[in-house]
VEXDREN-2710 file (C-alpha; in Angstrom, 1 decimal):
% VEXDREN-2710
k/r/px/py/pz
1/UNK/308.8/25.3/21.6
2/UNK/309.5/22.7/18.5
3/UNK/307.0/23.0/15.8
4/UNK/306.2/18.9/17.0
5/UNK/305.9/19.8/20.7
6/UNK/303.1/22.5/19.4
7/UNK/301.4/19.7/17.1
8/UNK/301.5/17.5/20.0
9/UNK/299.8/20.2/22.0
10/UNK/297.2/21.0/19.7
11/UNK/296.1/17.0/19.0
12/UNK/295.8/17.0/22.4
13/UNK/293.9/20.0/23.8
14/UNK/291.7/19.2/20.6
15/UNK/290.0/16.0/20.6
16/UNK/286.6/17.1/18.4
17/UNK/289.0/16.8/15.5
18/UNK/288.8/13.1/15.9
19/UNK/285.6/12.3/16.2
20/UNK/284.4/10.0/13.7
21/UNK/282.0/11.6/11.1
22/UNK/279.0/9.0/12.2
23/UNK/279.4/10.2/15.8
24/UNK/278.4/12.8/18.0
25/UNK/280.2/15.8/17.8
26/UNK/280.4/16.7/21.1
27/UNK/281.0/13.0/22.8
28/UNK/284.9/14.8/23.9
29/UNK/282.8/17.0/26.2
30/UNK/282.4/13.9/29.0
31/UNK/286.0/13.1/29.1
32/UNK/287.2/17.0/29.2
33/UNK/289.2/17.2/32.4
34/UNK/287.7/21.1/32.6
35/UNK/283.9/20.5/32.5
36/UNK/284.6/17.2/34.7
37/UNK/285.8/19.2/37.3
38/UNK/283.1/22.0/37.2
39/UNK/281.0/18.9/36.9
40/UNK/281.9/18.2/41.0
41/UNK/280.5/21.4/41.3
42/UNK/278.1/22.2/39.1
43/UNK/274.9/24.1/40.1
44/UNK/273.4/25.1/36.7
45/UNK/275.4/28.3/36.2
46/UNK/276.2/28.7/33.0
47/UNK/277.9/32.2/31.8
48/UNK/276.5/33.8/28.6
49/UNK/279.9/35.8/27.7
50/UNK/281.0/33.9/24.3
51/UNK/277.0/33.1/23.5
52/UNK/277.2/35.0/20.3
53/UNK/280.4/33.3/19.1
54/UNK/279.0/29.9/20.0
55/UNK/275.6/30.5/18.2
56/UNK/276.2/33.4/16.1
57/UNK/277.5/33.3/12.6
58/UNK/281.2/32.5/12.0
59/UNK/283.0/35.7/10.7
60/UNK/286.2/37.8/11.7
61/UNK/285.0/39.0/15.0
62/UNK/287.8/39.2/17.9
63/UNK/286.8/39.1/21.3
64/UNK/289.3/40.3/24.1
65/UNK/287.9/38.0/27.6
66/UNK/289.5/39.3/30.7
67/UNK/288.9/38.4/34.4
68/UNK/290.8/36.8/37.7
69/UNK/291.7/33.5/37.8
70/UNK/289.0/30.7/38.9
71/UNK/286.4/32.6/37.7
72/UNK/285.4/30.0/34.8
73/UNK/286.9/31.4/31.6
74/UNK/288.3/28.0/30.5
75/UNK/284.8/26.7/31.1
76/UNK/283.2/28.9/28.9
77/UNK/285.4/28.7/25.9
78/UNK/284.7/24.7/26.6
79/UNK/280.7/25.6/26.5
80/UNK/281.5/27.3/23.4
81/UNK/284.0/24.3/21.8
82/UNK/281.0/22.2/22.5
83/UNK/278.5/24.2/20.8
84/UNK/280.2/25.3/18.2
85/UNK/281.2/21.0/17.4
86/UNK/277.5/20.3/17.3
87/UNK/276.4/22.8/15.3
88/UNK/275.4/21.7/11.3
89/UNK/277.1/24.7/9.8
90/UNK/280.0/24.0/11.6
91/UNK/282.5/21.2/11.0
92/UNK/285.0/20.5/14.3
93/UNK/288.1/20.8/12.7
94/UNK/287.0/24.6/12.1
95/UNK/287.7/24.7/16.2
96/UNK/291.1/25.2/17.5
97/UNK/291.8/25.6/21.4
98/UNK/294.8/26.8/22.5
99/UNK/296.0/26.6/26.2
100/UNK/299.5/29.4/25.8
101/UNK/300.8/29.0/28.8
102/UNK/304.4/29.4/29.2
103/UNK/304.3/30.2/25.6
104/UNK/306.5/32.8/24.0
105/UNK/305.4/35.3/20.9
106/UNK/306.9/33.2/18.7
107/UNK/305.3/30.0/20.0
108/UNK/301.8/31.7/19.0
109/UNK/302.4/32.6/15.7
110/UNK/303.7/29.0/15.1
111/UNK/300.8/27.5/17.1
112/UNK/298.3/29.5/14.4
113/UNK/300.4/28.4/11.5
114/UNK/300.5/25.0/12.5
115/UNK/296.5/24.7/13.8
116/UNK/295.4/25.8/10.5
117/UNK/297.9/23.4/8.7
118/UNK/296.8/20.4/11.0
119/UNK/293.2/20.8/9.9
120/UNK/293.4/21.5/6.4
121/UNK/291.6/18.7/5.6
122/UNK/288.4/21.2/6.2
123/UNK/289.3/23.2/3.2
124/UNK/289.1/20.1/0.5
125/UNK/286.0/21.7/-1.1
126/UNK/286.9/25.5/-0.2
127/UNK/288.9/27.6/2.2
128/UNK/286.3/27.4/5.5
129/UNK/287.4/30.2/8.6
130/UNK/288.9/28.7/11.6
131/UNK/287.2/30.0/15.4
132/UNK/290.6/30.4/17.6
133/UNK/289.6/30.0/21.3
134/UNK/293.3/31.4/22.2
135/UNK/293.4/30.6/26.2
136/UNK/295.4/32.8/28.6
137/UNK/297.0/34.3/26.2
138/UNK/297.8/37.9/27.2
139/UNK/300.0/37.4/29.6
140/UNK/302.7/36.3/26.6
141/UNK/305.2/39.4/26.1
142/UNK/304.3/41.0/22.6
143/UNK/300.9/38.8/22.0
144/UNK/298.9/41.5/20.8
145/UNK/302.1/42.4/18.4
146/UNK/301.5/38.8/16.9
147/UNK/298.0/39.1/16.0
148/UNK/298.7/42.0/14.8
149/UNK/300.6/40.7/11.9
150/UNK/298.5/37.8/11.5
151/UNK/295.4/39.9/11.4
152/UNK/296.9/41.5/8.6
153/UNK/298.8/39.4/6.9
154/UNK/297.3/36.1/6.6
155/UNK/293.6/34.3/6.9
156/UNK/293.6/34.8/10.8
157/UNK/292.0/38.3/9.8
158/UNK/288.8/36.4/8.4
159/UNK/288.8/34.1/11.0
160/UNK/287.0/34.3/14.6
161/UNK/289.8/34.9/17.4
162/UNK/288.8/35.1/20.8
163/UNK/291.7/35.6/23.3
164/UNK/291.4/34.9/27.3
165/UNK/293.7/36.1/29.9
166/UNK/293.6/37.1/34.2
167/UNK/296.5/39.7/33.4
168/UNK/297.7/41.9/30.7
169/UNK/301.1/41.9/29.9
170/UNK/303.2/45.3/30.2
171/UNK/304.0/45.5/26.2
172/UNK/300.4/44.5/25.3
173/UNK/298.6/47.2/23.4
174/UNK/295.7/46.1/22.9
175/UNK/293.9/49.6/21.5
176/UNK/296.7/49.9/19.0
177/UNK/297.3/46.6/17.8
178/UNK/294.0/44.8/18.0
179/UNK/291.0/46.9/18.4
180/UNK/292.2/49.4/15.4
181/UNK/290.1/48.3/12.1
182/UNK/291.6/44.4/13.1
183/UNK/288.6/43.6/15.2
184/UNK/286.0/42.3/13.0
185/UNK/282.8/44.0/11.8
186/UNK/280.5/42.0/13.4
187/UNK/281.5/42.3/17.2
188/UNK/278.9/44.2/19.2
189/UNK/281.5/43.8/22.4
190/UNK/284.7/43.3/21.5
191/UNK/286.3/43.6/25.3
192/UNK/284.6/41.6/28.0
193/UNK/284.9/41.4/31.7
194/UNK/284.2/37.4/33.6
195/UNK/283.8/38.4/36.5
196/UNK/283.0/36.3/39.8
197/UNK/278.8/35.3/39.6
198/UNK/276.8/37.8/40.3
199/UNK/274.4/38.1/42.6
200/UNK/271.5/37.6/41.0
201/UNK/273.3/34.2/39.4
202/UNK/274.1/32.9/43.1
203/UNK/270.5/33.5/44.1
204/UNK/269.5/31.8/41.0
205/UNK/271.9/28.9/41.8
206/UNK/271.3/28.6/45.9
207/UNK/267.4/29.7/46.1
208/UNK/266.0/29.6/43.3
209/UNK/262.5/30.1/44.9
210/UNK/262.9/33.7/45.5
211/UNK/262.0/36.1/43.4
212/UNK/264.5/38.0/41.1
213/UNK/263.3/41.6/39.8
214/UNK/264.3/42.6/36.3
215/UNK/267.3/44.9/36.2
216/UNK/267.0/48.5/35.9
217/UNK/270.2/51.2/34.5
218/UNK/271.9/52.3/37.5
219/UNK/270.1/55.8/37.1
220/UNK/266.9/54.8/37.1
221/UNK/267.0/53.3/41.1
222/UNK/264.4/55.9/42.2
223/UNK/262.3/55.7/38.8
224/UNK/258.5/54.1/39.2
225/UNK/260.0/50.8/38.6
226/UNK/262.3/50.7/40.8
227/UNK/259.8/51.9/43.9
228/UNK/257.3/48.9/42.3
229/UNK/260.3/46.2/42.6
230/UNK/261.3/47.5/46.0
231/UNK/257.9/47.1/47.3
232/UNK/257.4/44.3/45.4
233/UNK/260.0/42.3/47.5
234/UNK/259.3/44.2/50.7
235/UNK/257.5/40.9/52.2
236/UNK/260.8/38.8/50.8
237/UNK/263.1/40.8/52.4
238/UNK/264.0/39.0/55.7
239/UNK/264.5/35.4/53.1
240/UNK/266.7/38.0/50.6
241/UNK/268.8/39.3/53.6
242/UNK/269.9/35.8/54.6
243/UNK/270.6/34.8/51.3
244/UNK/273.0/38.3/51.2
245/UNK/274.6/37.3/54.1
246/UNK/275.6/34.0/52.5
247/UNK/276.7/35.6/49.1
248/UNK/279.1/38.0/51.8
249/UNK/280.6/34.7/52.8
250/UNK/281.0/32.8/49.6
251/UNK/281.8/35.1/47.1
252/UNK/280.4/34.1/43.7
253/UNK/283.2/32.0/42.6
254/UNK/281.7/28.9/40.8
255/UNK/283.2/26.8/43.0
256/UNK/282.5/28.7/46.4
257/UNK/279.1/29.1/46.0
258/UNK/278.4/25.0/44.9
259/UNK/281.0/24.2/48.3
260/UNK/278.7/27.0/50.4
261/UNK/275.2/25.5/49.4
262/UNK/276.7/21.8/49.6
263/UNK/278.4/22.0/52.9
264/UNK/277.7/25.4/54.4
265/UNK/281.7/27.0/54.5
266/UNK/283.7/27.2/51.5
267/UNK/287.1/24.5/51.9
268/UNK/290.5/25.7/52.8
269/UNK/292.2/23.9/49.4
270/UNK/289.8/27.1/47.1
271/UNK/290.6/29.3/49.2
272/UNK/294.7/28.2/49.4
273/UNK/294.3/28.3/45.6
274/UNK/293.3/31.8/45.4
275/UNK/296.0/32.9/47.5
276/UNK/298.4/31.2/45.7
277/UNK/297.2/32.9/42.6
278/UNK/297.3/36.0/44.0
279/UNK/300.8/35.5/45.4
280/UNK/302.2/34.6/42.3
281/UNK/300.7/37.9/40.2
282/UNK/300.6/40.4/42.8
283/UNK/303.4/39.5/45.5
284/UNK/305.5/36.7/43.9
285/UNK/308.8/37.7/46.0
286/UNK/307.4/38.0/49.7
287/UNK/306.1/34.9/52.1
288/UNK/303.0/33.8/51.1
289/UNK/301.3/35.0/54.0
290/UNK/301.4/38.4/52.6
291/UNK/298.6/37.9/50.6
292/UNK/296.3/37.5/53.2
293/UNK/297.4/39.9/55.4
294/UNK/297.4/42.5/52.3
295/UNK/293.5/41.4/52.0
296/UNK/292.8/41.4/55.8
297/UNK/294.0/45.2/56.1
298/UNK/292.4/46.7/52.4
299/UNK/288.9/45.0/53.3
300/UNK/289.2/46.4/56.9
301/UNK/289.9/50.4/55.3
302/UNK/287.8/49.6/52.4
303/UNK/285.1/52.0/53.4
304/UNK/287.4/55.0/53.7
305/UNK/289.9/57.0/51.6
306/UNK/293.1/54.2/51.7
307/UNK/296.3/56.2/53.3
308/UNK/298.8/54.2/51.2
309/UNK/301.6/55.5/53.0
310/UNK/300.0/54.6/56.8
311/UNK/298.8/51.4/55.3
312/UNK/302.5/50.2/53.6
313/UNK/303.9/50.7/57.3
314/UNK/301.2/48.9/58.7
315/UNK/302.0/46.1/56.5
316/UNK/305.6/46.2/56.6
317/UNK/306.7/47.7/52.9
318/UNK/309.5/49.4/52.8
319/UNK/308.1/52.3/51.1
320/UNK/304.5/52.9/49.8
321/UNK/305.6/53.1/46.1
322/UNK/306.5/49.1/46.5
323/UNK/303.0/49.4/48.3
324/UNK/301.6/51.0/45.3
325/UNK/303.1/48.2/43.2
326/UNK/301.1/45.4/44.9
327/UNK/297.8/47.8/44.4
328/UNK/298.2/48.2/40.7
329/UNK/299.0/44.3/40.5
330/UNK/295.5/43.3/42.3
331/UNK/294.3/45.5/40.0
332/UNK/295.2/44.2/36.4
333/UNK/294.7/41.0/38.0
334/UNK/290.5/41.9/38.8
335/UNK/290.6/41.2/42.4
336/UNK/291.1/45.3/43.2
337/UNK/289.3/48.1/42.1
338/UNK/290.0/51.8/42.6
339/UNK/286.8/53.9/43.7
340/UNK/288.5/58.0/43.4
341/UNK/287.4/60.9/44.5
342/UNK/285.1/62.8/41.9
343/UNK/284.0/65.9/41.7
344/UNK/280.2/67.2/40.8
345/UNK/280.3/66.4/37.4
346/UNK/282.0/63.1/37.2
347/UNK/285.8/63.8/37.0
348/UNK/288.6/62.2/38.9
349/UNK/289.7/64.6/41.5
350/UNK/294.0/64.9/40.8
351/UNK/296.1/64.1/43.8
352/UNK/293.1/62.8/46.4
353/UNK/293.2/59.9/48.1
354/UNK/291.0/57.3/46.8
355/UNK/288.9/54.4/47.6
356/UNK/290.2/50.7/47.1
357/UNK/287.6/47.6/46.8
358/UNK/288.1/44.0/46.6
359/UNK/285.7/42.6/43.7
360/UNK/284.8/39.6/45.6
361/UNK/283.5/39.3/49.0
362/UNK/285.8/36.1/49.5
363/UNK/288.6/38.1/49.3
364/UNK/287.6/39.6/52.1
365/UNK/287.4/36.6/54.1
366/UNK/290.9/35.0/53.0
367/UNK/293.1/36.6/55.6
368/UNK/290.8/36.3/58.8
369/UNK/290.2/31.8/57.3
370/UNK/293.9/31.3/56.4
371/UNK/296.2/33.4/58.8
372/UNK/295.4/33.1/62.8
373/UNK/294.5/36.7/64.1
374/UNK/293.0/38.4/61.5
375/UNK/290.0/39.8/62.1
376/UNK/286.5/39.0/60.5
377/UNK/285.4/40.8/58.1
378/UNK/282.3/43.2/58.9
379/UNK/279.3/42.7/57.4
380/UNK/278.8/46.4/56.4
381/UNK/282.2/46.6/55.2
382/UNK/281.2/43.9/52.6
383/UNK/277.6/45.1/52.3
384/UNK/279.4/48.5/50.7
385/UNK/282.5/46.8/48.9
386/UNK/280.1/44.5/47.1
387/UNK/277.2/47.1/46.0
388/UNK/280.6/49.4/44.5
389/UNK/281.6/46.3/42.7
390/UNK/278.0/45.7/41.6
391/UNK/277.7/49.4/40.5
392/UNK/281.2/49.1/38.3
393/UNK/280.3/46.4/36.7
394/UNK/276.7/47.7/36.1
395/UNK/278.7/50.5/34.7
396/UNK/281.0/48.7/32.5
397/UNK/278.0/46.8/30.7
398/UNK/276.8/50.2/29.3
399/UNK/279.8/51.3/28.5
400/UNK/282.9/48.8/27.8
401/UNK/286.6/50.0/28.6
402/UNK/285.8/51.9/31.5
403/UNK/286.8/49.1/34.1
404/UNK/290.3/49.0/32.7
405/UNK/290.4/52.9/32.4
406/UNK/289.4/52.9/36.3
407/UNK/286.6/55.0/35.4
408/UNK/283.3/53.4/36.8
409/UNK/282.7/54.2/40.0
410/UNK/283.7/57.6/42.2
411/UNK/282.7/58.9/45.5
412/UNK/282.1/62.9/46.2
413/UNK/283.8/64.4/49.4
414/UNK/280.8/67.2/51.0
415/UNK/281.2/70.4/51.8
416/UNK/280.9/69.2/55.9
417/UNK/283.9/66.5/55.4
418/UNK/281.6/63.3/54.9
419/UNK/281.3/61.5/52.1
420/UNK/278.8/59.7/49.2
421/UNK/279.9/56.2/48.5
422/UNK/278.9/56.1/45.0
423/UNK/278.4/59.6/43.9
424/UNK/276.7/60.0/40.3
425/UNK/278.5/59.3/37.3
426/UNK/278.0/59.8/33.5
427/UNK/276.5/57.4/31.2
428/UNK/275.6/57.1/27.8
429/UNK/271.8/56.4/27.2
430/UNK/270.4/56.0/23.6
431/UNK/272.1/59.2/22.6
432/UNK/271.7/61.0/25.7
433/UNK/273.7/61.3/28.8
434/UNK/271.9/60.1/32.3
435/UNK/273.5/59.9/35.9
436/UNK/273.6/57.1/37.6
437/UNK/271.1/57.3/41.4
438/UNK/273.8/58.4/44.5
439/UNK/273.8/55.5/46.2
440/UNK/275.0/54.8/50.0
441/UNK/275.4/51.5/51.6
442/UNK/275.2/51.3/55.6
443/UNK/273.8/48.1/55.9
444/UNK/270.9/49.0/58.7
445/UNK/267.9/47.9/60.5
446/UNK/266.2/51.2/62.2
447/UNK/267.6/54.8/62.6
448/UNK/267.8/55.0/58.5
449/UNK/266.8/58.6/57.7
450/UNK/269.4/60.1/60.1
451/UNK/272.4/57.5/58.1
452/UNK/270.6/59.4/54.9
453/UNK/271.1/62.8/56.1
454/UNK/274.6/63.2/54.0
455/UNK/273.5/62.0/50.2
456/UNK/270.0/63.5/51.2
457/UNK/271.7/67.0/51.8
458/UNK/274.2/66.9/49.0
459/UNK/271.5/65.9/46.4
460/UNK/268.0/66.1/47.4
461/UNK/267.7/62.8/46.5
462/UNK/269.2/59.1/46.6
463/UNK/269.3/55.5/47.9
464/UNK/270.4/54.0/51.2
465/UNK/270.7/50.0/51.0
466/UNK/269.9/49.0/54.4
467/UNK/269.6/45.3/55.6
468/UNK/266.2/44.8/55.2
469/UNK/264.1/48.4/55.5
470/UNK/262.3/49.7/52.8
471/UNK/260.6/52.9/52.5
472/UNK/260.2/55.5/49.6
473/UNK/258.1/58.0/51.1
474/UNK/260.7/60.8/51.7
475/UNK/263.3/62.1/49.3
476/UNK/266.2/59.8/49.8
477/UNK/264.5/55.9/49.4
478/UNK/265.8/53.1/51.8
479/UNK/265.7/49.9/50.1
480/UNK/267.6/46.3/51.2
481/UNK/271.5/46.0/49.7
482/UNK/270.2/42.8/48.1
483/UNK/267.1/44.4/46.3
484/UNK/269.6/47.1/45.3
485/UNK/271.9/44.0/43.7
486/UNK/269.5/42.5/42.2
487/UNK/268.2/45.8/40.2
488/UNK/272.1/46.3/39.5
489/UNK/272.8/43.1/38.0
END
């Protein structure tokens, strides 16, 4: 790009840098074409994820936001734009946005030069640091490169840089170029995951009258509190297992949830949108009806080790290394996530087959609404990938890097051939170690203890998330999928 196609860009994409010093701030925010459009479907949700660089002091943190596409990053660097304009200690033209797509390297180092230069009027008195809201910006070959040098080299490295992306590029190296001594000092979470609403946030949004218990750490789900909240809600659990059975259906994308509540069905254009997202990242060369086909068949095997080879015929790849390609793509894209074998004590279990989830239950659903003759998705098939997904991300809140690592959640193989869904893992606790509850998800109404036979025998102990039993009187506790969300989240 020419160094007046960037201006251009920037003027733009920035219009708090013309407000009028009599005015308010933050008028831009009722002409944004970004919160106008959540606007149309706006029920209150409103993602804390950049709260700290919105209200917290201005300094030379960097903040790496990841997650899939749709799921509202744009909006919250928006929130924070608008926050940050209205603050007193805080003068606009200290805020630069910067949409990079179809940017190259070279386009961002100019864009940085050329934002600072275009609001150097903010430095007449002193030299004031910039907050860069850098907007899908990993997926730009050698990004992380660029900061880099700029952290280093010029006043980027006192300024605040937060950088947003659905996919890493394959040169990125984030640990070595960013995170190494060039990440602030003042960060408490320098990677973050945006993930699709959790949920405790699509309760919150669709029935608001129904109680939501505190969270608990995922090893203390058969602690005291967690048999007070489960028998708390014991009465509620009929009203909370309907509102599960609409979360399986929507999903917790922003949209889907408002189009759910609003109309009762989430509309074919989101759901062509998220295939066509997916298409283009994960299978860009087939038909487009691959995507949901891939979907309908990894939902349907969700619940058991994946045979890739068996499940690349099925699907028609001419090999299961192309196969493997398309898994590791839904992967760094956030709509996949690897569940592998462990063994007692946590580790990953070399050359067995593992577990694949899809992190949204929409995902699910996208094959069976968009391509006649796929089947629907079951609702304990969902019931399990969505409690895994809970559990992961549960996981990666105590300890960050472990999504990307695929290191969250693991099942355990028993000595009779069955298996825990979610065996205990490692975490770190205030300078201890805990393990997180064994938790199995079968999604039942009677016959519970014999379904709790397997965790029961391999641990003594554990939680079964049924559809709406709960009982805590024996060794293994059966409590409701959704109470076991909510104490997740």
């Amino acid at each position: 790009m020419r160094d007046d196609e960037i201006r251009g860009r920037l003027s733009e994409v920035n219009p708090w840098w013309r407000t009028p010093s009599n005015s308010d701030p933050a008028s831009w925010v009722a002409h944004d074409r970004v919160l106008r459009d959540r606007a149309r479907y706006d029920m209150g949700y409103r993602s804390t994820i950049l709260d700290d660089v919105a209200r917290g002091p201005v300094d030379d943190k960097l903040v790496l936001l990841r997650g899939p596409r749709r799921v509202g990053k744009s909006v919250a660097m928006k929130d924070a734009a608008a926050v940050l304009c209205g603050r007193a200690d805080v003068d606009p033209r200290q805020v630069i946005y910067l949409p990079a797509d179809g940017m190259q390297a070279k386009d961002l180092r100019r864009s940085l030069v050329l934002g600072r230069d275009l609001t150097r009027s903010v430095d007449q008195s002193q030299a004031r640091p910039r907050i860069w809201l850098l907007d899908e910006v990993t997926g730009i070959d050698g990004w992380t490169a660029t900061l880099k040098y700029l952290r280093d080299n010029t006043l980027v490295g006192d300024d605040t840089v937060v950088c947003t992306g659905s996919s890493w590029s394959d040169t990125a190296d984030v640990e070595r170029d960013l995170l190494a001594g060039r990440a602030g000092s003042s960060a408490e979470r320098r990677t973050r995951l945006l993930l699709p609403m959790r949920f405790r946030d699509v309760l919150a949004a669709t029935r608001p009258e129904l109680a939501r218990p505190a969270s608990l750490p995922p090893w203390q789900l058969q602690s005291p509190e967690a048999k007070t909240i489960a028998e708390e809600h014991e009465l509620a659990a009929n009203d909370l297992d309907l509102a599960w059975q609409a979360y399986l259906t929507s999903g917790g994308f922003p949209r889907a949830v408002a189009e759910h509540a609003r109309d009762g069905m989430v509309s074919r254009s989101f759901m062509e949108d998220l295939v066509a997202w997916l298409h283009r990242d994960v299978d860009h060369d087939a038909a487009p009806d691959s995507i949901p086909r891939l979907l309908a068949e990894l939902q349907h095997r969700s619940t058991s080790p994946l045979n890739r080879r068996s499940t690349a015929e099925q699907l028609g790849y001419p090999s299961a290394q192309t196969f493997d390609v398309r898994l590791s793509r839904l992967v760094h894209s956030f709509a996949g996530l690897w569940c592998h074998q462990i063994s007692d004590v946590g580790a990953r279990i070399s050359g067995a087959q593992s577990k694949f989830y899809l992190t949204d239950p929409l995902l699910a659903w996208l094959g069976h609404h968009l391509r006649t003759g796929l089947p629907r998705p079951a609702m304990p098939t969902l019931t399990e990938m969505a409690l895994a997904t809970a559990m992961a991300v549960a996981i990666e809140d105590l300890e960050p890097g472990r999504w990307m690592s695929a290191d969250t959640i693991g099942y355990v193989r028993t000595g009779t051939g069955n298996e825990v869904d979610l065996a205990p893992v490692p975490l770190p606790a205030g300078g201890s170690v805990e393990r997180t509850t064994p938790l199995e998800a079968k999604w039942v109404s009677k016959g519970w203890r014999s379904e709790a036979r397997v965790v029961e025998g391999k641990y003594g102990c554990g939680v079964l998330a049924t559809k709406n039993i709960t009982d805590t009187q024996s060794p293994t506790w059966a409590i409701p999928a959704p109470t076991v969300a909510l104490m997740l989240s």
